[in-house]
Structures are given as C-alpha cells and as structure tokens.
PDBQT receptor file of N, H, CA, C and O in Angstrom, charges set to zero:
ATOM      1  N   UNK A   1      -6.394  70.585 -51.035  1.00  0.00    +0.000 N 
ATOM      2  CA  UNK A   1      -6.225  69.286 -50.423  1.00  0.00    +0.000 C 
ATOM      3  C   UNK A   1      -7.335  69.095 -49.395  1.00  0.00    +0.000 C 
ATOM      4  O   UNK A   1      -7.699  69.973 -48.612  1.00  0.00    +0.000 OA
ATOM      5  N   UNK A   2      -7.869  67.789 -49.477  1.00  0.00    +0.000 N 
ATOM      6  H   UNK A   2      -7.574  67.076 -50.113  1.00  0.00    +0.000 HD
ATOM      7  CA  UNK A   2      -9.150  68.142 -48.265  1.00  0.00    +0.000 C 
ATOM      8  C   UNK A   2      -8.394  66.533 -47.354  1.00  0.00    +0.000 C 
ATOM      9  O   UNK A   2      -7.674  65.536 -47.424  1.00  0.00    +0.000 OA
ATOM     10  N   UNK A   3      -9.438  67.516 -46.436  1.00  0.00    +0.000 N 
ATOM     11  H   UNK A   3     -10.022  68.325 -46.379  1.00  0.00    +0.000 HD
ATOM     12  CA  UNK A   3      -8.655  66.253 -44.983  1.00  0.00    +0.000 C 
ATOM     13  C   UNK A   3      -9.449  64.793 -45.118  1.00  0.00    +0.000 C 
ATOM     14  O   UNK A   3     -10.565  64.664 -45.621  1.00  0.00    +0.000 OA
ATOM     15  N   UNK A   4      -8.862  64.020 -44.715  1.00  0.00    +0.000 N 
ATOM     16  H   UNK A   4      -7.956  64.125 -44.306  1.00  0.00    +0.000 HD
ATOM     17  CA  UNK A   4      -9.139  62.438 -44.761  1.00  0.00    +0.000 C 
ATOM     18  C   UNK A   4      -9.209  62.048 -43.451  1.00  0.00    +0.000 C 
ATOM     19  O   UNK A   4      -8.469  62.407 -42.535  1.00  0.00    +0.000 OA
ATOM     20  N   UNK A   5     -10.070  61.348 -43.412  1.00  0.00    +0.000 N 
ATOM     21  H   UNK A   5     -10.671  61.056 -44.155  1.00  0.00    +0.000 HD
ATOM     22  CA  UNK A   5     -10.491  60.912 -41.207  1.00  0.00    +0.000 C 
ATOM     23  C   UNK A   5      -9.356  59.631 -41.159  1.00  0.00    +0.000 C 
ATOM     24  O   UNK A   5      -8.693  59.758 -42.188  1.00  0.00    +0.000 OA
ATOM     25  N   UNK A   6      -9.097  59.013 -40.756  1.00  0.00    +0.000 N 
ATOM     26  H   UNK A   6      -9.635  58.909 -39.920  1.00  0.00    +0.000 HD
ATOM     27  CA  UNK A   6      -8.145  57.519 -39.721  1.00  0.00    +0.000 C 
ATOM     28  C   UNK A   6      -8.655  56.733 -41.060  1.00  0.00    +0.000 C 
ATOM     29  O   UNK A   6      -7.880  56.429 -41.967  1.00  0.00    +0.000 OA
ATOM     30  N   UNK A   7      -9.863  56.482 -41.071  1.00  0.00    +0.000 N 
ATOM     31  H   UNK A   7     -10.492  56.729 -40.334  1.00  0.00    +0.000 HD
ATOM     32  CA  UNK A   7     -10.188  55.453 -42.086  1.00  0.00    +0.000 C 
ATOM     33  C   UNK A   7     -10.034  55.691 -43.836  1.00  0.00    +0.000 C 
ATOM     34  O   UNK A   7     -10.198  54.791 -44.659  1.00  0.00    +0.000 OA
ATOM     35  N   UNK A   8      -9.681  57.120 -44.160  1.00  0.00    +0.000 N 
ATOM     36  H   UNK A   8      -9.548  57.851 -43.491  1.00  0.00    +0.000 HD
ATOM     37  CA  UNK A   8      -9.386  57.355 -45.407  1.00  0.00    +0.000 C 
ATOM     38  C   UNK A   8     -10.533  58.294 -45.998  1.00  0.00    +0.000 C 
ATOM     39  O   UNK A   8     -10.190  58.857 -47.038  1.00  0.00    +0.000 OA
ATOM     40  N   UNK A   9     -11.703  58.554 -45.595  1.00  0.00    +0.000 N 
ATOM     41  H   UNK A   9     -11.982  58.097 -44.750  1.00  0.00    +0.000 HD
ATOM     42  CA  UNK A   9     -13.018  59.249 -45.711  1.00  0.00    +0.000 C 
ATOM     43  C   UNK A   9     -12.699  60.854 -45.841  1.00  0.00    +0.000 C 
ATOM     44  O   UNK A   9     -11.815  61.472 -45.247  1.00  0.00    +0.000 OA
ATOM     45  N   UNK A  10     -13.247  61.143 -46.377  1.00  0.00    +0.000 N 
ATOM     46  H   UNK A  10     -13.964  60.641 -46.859  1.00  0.00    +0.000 HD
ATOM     47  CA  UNK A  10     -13.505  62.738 -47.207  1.00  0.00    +0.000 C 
ATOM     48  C   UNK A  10     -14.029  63.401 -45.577  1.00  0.00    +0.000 C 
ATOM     49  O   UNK A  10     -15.075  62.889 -45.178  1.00  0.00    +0.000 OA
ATOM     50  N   UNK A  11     -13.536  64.237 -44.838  1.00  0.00    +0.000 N 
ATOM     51  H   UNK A  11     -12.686  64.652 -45.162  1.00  0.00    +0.000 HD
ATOM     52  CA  UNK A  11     -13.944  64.662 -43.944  1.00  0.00    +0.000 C 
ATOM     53  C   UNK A  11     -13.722  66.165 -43.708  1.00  0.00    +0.000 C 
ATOM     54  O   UNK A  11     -13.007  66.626 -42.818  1.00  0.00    +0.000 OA
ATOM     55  N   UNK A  12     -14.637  67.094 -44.893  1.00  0.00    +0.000 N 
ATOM     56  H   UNK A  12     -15.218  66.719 -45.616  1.00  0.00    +0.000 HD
ATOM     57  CA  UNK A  12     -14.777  68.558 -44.761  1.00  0.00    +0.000 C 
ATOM     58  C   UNK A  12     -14.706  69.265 -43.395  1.00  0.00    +0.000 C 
ATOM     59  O   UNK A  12     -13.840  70.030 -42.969  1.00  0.00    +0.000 OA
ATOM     60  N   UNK A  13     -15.527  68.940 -42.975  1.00  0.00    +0.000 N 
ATOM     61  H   UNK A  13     -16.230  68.320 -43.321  1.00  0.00    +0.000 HD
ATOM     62  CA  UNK A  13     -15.725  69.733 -41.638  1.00  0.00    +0.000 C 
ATOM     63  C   UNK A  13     -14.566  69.851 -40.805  1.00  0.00    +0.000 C 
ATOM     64  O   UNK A  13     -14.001  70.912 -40.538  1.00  0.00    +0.000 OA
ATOM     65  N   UNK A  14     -14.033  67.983 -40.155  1.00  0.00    +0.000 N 
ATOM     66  H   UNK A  14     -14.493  67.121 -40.372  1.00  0.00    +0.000 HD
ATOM     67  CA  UNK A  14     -12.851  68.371 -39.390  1.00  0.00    +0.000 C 
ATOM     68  C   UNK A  14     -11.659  69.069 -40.223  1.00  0.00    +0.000 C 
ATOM     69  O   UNK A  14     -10.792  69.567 -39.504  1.00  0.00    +0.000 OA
ATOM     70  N   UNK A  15     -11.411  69.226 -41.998  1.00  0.00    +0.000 N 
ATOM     71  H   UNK A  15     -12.114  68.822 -42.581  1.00  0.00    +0.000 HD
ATOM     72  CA  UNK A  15     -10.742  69.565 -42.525  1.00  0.00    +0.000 C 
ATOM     73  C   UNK A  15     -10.630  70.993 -42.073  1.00  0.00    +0.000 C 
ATOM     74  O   UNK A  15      -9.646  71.457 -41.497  1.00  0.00    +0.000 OA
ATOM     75  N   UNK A  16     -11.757  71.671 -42.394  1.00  0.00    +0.000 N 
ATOM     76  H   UNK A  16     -12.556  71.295 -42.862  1.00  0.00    +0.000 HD
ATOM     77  CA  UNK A  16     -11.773  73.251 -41.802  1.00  0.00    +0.000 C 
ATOM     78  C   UNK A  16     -11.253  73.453 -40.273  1.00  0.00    +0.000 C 
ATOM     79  O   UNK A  16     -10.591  74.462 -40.029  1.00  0.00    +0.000 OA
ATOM     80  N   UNK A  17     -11.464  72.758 -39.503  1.00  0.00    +0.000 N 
ATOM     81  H   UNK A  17     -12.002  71.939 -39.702  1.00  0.00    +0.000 HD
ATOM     82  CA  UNK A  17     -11.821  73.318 -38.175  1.00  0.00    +0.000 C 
ATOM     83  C   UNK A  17     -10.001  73.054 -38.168  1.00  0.00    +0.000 C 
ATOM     84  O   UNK A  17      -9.308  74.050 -37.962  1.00  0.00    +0.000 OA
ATOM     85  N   UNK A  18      -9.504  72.081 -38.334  1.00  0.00    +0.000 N 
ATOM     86  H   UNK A  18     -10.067  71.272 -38.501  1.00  0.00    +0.000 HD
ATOM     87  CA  UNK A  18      -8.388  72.126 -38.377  1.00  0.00    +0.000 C 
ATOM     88  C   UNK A  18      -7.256  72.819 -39.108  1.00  0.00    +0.000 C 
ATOM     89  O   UNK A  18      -6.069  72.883 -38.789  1.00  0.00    +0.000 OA
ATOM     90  N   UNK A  19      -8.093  73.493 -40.511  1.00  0.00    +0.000 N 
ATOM     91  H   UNK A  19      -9.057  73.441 -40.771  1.00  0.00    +0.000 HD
ATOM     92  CA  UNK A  19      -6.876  74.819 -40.754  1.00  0.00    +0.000 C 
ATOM     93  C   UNK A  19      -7.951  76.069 -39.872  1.00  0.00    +0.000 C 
ATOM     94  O   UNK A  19      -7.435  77.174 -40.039  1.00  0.00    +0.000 OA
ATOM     95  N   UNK A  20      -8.490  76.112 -39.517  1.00  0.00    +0.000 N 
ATOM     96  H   UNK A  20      -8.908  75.214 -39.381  1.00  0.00    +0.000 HD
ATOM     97  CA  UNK A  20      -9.095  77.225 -38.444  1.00  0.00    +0.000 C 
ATOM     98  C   UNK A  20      -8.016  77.566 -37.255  1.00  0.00    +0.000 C 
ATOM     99  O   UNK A  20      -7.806  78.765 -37.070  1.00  0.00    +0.000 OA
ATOM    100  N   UNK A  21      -7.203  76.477 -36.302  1.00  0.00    +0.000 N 
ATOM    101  H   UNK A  21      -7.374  75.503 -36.452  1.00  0.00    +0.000 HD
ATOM    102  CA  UNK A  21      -7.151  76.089 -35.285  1.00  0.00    +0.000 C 
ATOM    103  C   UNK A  21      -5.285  76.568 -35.713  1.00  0.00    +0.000 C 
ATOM    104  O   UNK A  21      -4.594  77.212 -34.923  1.00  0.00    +0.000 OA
ATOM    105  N   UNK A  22      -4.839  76.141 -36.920  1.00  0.00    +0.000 N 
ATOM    106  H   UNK A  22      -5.400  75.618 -37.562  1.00  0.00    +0.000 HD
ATOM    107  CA  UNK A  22      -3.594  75.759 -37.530  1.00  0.00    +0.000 C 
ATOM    108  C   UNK A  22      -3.258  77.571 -38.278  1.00  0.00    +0.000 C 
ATOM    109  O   UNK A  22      -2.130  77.966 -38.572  1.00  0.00    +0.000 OA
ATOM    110  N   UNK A  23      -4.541  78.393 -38.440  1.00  0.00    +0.000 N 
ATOM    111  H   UNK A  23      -5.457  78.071 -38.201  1.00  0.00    +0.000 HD
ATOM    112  CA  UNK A  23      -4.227  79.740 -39.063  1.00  0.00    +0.000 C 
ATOM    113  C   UNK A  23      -3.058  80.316 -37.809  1.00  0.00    +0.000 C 
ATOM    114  O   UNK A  23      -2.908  79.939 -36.647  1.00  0.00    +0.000 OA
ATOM    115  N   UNK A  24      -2.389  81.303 -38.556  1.00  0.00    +0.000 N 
ATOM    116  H   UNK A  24      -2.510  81.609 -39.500  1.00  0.00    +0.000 HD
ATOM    117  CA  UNK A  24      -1.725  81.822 -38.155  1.00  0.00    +0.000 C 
ATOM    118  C   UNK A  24      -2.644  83.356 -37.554  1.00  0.00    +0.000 C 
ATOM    119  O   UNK A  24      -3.528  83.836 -38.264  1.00  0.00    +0.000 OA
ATOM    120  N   UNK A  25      -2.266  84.003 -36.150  1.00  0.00    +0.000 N 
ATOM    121  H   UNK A  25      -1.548  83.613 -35.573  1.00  0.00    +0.000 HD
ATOM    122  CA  UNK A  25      -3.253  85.008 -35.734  1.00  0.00    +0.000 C 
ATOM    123  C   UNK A  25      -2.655  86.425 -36.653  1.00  0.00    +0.000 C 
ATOM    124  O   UNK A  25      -1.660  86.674 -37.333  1.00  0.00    +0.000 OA
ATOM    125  N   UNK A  26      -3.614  86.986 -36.321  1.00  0.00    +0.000 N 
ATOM    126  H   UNK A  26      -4.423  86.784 -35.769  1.00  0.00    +0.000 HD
ATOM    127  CA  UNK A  26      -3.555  88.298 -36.949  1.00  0.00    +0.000 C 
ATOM    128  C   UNK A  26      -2.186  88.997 -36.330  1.00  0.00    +0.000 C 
ATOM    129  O   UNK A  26      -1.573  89.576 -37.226  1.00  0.00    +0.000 OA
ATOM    130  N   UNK A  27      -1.814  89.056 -35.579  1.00  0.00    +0.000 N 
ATOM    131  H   UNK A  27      -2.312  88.586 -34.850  1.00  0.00    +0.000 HD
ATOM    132  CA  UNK A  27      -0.974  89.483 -34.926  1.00  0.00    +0.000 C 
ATOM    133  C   UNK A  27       0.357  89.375 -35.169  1.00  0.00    +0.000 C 
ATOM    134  O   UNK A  27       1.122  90.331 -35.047  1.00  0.00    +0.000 OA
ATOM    135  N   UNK A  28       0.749  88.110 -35.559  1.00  0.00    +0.000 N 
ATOM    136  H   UNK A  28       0.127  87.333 -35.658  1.00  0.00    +0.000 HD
ATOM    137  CA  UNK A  28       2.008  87.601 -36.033  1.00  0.00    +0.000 C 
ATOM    138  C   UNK A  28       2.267  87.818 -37.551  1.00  0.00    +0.000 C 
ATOM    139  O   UNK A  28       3.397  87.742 -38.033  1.00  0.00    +0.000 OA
ATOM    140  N   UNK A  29       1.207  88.081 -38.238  1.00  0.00    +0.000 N 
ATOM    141  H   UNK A  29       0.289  88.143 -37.847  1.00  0.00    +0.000 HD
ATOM    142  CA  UNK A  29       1.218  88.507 -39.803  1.00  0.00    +0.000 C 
ATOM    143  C   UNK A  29       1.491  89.904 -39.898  1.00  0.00    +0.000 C 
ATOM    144  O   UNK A  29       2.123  90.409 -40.826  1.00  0.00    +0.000 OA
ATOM    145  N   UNK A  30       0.893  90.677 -38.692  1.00  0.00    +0.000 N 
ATOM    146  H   UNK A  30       0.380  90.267 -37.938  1.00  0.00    +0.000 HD
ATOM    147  CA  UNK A  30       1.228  92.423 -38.262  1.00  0.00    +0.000 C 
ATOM    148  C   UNK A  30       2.667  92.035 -38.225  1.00  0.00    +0.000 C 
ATOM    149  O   UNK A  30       3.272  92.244 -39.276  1.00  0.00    +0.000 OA
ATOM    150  N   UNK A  31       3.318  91.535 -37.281  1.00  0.00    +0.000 N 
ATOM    151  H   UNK A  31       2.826  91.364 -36.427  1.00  0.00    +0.000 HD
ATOM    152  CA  UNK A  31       5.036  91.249 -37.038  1.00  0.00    +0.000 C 
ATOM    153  C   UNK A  31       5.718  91.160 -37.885  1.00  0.00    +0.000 C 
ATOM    154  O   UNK A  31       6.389  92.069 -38.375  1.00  0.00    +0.000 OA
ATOM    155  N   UNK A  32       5.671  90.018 -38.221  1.00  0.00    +0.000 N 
ATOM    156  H   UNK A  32       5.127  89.280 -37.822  1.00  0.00    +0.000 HD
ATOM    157  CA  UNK A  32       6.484  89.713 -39.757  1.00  0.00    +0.000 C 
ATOM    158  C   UNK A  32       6.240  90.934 -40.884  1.00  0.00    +0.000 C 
ATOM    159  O   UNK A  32       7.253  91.178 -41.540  1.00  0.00    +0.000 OA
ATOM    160  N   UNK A  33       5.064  91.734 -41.212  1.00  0.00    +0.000 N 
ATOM    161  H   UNK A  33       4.242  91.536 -40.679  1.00  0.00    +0.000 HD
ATOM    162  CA  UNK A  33       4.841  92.871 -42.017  1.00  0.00    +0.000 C 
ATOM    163  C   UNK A  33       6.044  93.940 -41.561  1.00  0.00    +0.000 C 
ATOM    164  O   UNK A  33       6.854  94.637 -42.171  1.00  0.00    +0.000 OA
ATOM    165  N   UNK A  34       5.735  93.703 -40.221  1.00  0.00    +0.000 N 
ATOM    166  H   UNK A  34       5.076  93.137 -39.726  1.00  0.00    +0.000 HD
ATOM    167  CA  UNK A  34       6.973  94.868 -39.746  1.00  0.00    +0.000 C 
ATOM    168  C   UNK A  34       8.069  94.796 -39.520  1.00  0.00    +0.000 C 
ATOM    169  O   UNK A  34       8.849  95.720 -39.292  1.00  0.00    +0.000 OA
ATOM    170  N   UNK A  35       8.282  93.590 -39.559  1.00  0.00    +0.000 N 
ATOM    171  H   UNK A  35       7.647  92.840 -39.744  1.00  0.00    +0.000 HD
ATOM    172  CA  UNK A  35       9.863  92.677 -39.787  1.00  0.00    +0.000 C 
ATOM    173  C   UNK A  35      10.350  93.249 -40.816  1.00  0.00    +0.000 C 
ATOM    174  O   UNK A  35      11.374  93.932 -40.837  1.00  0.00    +0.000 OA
ATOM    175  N   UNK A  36       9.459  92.933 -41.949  1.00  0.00    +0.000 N 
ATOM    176  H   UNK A  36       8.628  92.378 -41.932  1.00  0.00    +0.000 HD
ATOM    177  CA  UNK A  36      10.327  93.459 -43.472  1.00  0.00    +0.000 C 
ATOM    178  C   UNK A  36      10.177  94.743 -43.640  1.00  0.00    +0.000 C 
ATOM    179  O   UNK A  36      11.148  95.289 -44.161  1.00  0.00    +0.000 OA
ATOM    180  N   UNK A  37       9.218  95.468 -43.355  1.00  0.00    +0.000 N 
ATOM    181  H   UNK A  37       8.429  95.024 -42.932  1.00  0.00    +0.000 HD
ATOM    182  CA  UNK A  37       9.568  97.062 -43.313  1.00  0.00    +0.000 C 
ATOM    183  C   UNK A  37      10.081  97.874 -43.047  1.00  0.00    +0.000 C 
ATOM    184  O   UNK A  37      10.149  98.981 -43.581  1.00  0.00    +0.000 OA
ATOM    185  N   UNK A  38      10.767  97.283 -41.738  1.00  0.00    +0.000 N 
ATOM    186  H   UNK A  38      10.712  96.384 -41.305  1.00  0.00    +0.000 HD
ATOM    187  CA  UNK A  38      11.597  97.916 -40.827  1.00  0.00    +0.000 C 
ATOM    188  C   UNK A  38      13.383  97.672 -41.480  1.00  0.00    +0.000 C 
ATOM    189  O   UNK A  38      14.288  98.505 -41.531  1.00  0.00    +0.000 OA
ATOM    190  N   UNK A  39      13.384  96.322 -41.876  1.00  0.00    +0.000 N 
ATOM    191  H   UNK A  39      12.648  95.645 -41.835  1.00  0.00    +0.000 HD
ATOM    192  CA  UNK A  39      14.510  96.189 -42.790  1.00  0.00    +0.000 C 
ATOM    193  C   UNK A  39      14.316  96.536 -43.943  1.00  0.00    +0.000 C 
ATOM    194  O   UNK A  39      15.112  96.014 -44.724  1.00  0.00    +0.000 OA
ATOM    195  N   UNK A  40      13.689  97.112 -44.334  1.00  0.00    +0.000 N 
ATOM    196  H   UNK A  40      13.043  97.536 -43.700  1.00  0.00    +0.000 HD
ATOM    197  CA  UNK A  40      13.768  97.313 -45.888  1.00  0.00    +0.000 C 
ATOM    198  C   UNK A  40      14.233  99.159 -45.517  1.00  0.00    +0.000 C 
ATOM    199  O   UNK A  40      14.891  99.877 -46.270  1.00  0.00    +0.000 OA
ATOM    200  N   UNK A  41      13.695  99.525 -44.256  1.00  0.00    +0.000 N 
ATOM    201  H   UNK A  41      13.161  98.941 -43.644  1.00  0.00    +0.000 HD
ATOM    202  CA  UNK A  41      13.558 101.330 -44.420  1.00  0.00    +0.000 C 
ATOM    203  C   UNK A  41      14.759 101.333 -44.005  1.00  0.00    +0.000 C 
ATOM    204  O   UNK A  41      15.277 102.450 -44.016  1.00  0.00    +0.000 OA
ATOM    205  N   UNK A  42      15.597 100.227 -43.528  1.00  0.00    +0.000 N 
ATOM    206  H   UNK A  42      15.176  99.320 -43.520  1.00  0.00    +0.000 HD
ATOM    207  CA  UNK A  42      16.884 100.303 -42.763  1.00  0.00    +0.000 C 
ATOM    208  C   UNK A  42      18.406  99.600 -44.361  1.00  0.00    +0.000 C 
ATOM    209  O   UNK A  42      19.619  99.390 -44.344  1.00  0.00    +0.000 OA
ATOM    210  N   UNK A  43      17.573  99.531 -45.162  1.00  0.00    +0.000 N 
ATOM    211  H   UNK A  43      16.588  99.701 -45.176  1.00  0.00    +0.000 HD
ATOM    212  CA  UNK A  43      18.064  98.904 -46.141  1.00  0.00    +0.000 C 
ATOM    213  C   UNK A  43      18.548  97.933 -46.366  1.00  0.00    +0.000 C 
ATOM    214  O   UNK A  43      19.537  97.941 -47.099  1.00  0.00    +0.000 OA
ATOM    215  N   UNK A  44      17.856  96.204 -45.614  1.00  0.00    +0.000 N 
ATOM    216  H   UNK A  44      17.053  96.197 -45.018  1.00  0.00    +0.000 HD
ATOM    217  CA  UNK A  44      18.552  95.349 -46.062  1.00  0.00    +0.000 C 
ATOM    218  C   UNK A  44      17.220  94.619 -45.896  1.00  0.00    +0.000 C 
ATOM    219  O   UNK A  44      16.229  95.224 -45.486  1.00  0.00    +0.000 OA
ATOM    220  N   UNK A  45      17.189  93.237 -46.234  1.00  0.00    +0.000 N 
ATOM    221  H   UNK A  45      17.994  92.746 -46.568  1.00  0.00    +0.000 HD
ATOM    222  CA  UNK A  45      15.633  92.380 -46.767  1.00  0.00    +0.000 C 
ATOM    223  C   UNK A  45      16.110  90.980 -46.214  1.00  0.00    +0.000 C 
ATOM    224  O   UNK A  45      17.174  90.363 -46.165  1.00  0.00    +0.000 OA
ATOM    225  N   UNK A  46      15.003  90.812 -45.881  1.00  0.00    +0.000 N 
ATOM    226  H   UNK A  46      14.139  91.313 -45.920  1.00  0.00    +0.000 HD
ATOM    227  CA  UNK A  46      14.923  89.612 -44.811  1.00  0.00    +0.000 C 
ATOM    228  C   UNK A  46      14.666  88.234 -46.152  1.00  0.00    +0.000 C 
ATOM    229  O   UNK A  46      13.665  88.026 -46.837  1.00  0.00    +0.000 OA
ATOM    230  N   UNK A  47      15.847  87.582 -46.135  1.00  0.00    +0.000 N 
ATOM    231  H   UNK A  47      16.660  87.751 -45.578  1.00  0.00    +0.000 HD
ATOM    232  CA  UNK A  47      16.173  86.571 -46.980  1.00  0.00    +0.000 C 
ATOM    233  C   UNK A  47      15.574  85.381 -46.594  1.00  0.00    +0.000 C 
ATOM    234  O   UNK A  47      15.063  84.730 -47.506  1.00  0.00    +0.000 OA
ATOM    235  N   UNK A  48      15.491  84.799 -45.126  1.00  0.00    +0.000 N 
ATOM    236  H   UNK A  48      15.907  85.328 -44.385  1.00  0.00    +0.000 HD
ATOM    237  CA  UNK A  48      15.058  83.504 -45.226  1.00  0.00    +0.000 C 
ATOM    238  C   UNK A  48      13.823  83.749 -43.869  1.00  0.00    +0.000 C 
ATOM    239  O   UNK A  48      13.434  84.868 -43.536  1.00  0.00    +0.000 OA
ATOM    240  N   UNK A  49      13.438  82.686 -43.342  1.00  0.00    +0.000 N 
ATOM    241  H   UNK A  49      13.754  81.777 -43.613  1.00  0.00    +0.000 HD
ATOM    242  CA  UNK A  49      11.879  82.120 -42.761  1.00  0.00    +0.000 C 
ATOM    243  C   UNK A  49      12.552  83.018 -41.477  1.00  0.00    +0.000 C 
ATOM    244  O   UNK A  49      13.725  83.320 -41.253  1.00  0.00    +0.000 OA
ATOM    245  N   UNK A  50      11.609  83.238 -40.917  1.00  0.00    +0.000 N 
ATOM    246  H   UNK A  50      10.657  82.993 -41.099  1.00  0.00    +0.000 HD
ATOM    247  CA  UNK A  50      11.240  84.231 -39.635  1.00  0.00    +0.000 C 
ATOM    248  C   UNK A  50      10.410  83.398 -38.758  1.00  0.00    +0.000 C 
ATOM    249  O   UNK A  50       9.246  83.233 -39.122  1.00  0.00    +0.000 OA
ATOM    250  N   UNK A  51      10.722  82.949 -37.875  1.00  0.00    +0.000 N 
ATOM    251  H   UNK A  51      11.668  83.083 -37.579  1.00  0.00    +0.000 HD
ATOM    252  CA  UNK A  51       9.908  82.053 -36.540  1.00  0.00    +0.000 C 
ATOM    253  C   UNK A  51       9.535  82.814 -35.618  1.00  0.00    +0.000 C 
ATOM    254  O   UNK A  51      10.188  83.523 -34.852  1.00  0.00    +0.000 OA
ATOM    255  N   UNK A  52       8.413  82.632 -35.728  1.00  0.00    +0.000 N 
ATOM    256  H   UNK A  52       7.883  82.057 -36.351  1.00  0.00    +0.000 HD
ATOM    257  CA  UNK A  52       7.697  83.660 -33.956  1.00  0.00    +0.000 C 
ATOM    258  C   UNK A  52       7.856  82.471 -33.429  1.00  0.00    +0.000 C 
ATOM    259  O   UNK A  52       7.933  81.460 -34.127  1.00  0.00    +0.000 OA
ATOM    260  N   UNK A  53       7.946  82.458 -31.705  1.00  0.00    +0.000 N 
ATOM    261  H   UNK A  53       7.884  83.279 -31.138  1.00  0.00    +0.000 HD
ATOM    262  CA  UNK A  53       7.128  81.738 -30.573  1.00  0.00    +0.000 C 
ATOM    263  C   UNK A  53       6.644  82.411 -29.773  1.00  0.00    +0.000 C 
ATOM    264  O   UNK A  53       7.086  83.547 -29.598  1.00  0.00    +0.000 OA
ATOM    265  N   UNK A  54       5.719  81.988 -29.128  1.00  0.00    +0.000 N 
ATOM    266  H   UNK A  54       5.360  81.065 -29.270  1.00  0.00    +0.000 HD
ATOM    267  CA  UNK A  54       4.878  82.894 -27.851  1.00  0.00    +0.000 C 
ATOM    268  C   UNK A  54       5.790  82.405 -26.939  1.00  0.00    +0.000 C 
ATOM    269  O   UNK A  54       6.489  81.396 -27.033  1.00  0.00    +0.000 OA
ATOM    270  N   UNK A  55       5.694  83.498 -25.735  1.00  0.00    +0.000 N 
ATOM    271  H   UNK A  55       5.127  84.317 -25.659  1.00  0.00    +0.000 HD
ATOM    272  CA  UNK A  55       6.400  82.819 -24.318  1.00  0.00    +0.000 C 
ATOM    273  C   UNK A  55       5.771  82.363 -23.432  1.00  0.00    +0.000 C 
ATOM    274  O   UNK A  55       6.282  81.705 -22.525  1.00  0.00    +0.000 OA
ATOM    275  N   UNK A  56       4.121  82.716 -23.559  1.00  0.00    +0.000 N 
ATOM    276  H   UNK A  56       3.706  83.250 -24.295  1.00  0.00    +0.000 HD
ATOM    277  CA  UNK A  56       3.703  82.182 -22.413  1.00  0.00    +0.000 C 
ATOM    278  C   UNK A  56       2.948  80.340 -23.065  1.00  0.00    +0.000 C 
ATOM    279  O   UNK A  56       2.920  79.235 -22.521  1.00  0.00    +0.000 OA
ATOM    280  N   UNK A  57       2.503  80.796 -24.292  1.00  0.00    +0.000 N 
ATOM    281  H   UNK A  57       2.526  81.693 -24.733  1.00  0.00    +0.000 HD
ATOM    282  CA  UNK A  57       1.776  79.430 -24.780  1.00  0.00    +0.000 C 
ATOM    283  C   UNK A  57       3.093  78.244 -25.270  1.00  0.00    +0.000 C 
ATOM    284  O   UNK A  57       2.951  77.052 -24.995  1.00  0.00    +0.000 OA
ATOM    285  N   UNK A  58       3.980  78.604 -25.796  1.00  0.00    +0.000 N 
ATOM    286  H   UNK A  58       4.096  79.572 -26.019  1.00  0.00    +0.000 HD
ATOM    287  CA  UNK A  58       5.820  78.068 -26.532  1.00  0.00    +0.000 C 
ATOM    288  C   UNK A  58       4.510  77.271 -27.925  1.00  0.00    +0.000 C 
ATOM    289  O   UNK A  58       4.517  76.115 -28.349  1.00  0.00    +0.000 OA
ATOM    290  N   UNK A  59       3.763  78.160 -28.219  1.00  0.00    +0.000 N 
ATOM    291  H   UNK A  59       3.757  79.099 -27.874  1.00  0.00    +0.000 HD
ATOM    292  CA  UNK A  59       3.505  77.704 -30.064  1.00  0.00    +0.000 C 
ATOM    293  C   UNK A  59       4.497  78.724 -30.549  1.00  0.00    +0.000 C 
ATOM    294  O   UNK A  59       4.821  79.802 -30.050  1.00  0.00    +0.000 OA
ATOM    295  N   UNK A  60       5.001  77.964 -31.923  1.00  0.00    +0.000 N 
ATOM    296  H   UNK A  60       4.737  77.088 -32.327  1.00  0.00    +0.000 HD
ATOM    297  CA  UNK A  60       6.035  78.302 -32.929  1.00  0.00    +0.000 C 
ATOM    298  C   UNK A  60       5.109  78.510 -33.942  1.00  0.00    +0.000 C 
ATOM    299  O   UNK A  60       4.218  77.675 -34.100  1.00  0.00    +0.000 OA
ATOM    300  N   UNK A  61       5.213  79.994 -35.021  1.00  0.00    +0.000 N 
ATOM    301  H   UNK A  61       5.937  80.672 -34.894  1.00  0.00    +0.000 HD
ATOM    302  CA  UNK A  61       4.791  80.062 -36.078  1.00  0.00    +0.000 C 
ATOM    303  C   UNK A  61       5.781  80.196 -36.494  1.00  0.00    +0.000 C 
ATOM    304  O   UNK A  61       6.777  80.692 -35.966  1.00  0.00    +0.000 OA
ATOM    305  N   UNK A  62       5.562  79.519 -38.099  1.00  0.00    +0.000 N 
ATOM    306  H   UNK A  62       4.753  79.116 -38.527  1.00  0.00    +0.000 HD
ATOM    307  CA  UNK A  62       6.781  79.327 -39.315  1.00  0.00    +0.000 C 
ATOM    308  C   UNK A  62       6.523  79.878 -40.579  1.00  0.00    +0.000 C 
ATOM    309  O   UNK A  62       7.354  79.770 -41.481  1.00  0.00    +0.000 OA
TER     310      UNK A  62
C-alpha cells in the first residue's frame, strides 16, 4: 500500500518515514518473543494480542 499526501498524490518518501516512525522497536519484539516462551516452557500459549505501553512515553504497541 503506498501513502497518498491530503491531495490524493503518490507520496513515497513521507510513506516510508512514516512506517519508520510507526515500526515497532526492537525491544518490544524481544518481549513479546519472551512472552510466548516463557508460556510455552510453562505450558500454556498465549491465544490473543499482547499490548505493551511505555510508562514514561504512554505509546501503546499492538
């Protein structure tokens, strides 16, 4: 899907910078990895969506 500017225009660049900005950090993909590992070595599996938030910034990853 590529991003479209206000006026409807093909706009690559802000398209990137904006899933750049929108990636999820390395850090929270470490978490969630260890979310399910930790339940899986404990024997049960994480069925539905897992929400991080930061406490000091309050962004929500989904």
């Amino acid at each position: 899907m590529s991003y479209r500017s206000k006026e409807g225009y093909r706009d690559p660049t802000a398209g990137e910078a904006i899933k750049e900005v929108d990636k999820e950090p390395d850090n929270i993909r470490w978490l969630r990895k260890m979310f399910r590992e930790v339940a899986g070595l404990l024997g049960y599996e994480i069925v539905g969506r897992v929400v991080v938030r930061g406490r000091k910034t309050k962004r929500t990853w989904r």
